[in-house]
C-alpha positions in Angstrom: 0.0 0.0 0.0 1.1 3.6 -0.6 0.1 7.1 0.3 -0.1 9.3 -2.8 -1.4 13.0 -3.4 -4.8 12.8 -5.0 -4.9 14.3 -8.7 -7.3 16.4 -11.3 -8.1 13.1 -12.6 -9.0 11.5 -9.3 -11.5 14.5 -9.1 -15.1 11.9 -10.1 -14.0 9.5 -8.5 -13.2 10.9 -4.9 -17.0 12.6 -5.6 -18.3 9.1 -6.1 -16.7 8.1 -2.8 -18.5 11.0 -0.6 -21.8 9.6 -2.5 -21.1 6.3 -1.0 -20.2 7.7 2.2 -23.1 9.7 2.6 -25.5 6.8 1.4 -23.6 5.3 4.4 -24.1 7.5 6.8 -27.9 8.3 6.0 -29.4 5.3 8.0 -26.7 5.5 11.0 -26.1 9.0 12.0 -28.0 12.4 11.6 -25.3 14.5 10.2 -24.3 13.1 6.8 -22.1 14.6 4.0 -23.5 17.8 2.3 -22.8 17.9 -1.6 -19.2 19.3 -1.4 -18.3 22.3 -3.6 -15.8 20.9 -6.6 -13.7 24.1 -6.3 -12.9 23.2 -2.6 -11.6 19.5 -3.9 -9.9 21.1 -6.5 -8.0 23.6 -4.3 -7.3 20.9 -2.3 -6.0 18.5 -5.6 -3.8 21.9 -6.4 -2.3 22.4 -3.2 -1.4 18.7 -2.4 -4.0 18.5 0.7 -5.9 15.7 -0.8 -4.8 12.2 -0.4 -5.0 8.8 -1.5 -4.6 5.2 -0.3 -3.6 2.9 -3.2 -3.0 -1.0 -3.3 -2.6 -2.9 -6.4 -3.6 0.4 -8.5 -6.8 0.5 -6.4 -7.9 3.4 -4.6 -9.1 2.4 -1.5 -9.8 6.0 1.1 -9.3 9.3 0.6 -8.2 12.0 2.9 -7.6 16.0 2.9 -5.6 17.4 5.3 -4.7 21.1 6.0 -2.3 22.6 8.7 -4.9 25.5 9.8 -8.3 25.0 11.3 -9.7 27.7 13.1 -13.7 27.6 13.0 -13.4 23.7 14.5 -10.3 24.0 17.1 -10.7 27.6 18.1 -7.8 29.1 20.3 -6.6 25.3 20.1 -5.8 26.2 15.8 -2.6 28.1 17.7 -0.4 24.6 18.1 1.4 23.8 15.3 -1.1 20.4 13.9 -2.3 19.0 10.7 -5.9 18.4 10.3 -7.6 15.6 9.2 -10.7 15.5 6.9 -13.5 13.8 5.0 -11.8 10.6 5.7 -13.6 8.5 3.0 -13.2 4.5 2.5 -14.5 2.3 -0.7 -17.4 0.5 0.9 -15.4 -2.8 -0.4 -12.7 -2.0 2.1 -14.6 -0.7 4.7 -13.3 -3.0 8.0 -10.2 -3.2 6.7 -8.0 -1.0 9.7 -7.6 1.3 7.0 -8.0 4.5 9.4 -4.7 2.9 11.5 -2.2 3.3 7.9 -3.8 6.7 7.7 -2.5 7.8 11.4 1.0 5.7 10.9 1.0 8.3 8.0 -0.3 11.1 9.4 2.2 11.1 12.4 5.3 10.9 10.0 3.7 13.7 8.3 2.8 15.8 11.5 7.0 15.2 12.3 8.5 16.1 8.7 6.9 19.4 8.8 7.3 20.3 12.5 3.9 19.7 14.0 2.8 18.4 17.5 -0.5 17.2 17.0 -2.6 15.1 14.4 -6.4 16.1 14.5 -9.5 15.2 13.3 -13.4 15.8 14.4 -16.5 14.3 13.5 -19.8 15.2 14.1 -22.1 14.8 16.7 -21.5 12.3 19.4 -21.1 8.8 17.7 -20.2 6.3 20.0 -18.6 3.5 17.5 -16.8 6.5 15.7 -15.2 7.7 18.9 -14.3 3.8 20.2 -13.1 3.5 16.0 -11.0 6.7 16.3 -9.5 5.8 20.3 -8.5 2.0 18.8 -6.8 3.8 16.3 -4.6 5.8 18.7 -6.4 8.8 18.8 -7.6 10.8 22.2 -10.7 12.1 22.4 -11.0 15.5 23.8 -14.9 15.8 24.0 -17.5 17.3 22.3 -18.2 20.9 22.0 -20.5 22.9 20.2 -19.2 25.4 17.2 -19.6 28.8 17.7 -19.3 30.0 14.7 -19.6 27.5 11.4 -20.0 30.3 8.2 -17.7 29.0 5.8 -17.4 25.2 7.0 -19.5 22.9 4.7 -23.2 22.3 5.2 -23.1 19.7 8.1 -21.0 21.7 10.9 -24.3 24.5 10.3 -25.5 24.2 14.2 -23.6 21.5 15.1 -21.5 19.5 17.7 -18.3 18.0 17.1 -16.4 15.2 19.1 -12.6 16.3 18.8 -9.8 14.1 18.6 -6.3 14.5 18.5 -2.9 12.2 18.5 0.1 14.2 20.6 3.3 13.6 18.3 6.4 12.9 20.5 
């Protein structure tokens, strides 16, 4: 397995995973992924914050990532961390531990560019998410609700988010 950027051409097919996980997520959760705007995967794509899991030439999750997020982590945004998003798995592979390579990555990441933490939220308060996310190595830090959520995509609007983050040492 290897960890690639994602790339323009990956652009239909990472939309076609965020339609599986949001056909996914309908029946098990209340806050489900919004349509996403393609000029906010495409920035991504451009500036190398979209990622992809390949084995055998197969996709198998996507990922973005971004070293800044104030409207989630607050005052918190101030230490130096990367951010985790959209994590998004082929429904064939679902199961698979992917979410563990992701963090082995992530914290190699978070050390070649100087950063302390490795974060990610999700929304709402969902009890096999936050046992998935703590097997995985992350903390979780709580929930909390947003105060302010203009600019985030549709699902943060009103929302709670459980935060989670890995310390790098």
């Amino acid at each position: 397995m290897q960890i690639q950027n994602a790339t323009p051409s990956d652009l239909d097919f990472i939309f076609t995973l965020y339609r599986h996980a949001t056909e996914y997520m309908r029946p098990r959760s209340t806050a489900v992924f919004p349509e996403f705007d393609p000029e906010l995967i495409k920035t991504e794509i451009a500036e190398n914050r979209q990622w992809k899991l390949i084995d055998d030439g197969n996709v198998l999750c996507i990922w973005a990532t971004t070293f800044d997020d104030p409207l989630i982590w607050e005052e918190k945004n101030a230490d130096p961390s990367v951010y985790i998003h959209r994590i998004t798995t082929q429904p064939d592979h679902r199961g698979h531990n992917l979410v563990k390579k992701i963090v082995d990555w992530s914290k190699d990441y978070a050390r070649n560019n100087q950063k302390k933490y490795v974060r990610l939220d999700t929304v709402g308060r969902n009890e096999k998410l936050i046992a998935h996310y703590t097997n995985c190595g992350f903390d979780f830090l709580g929930l909390i609700k947003l105060n302010n959520t203009e600019g985030l995509p549709a699902h943060y609007d009103n929302a709670s988010v459980s935060l989670f983050q890995i310390e790098i040492k």
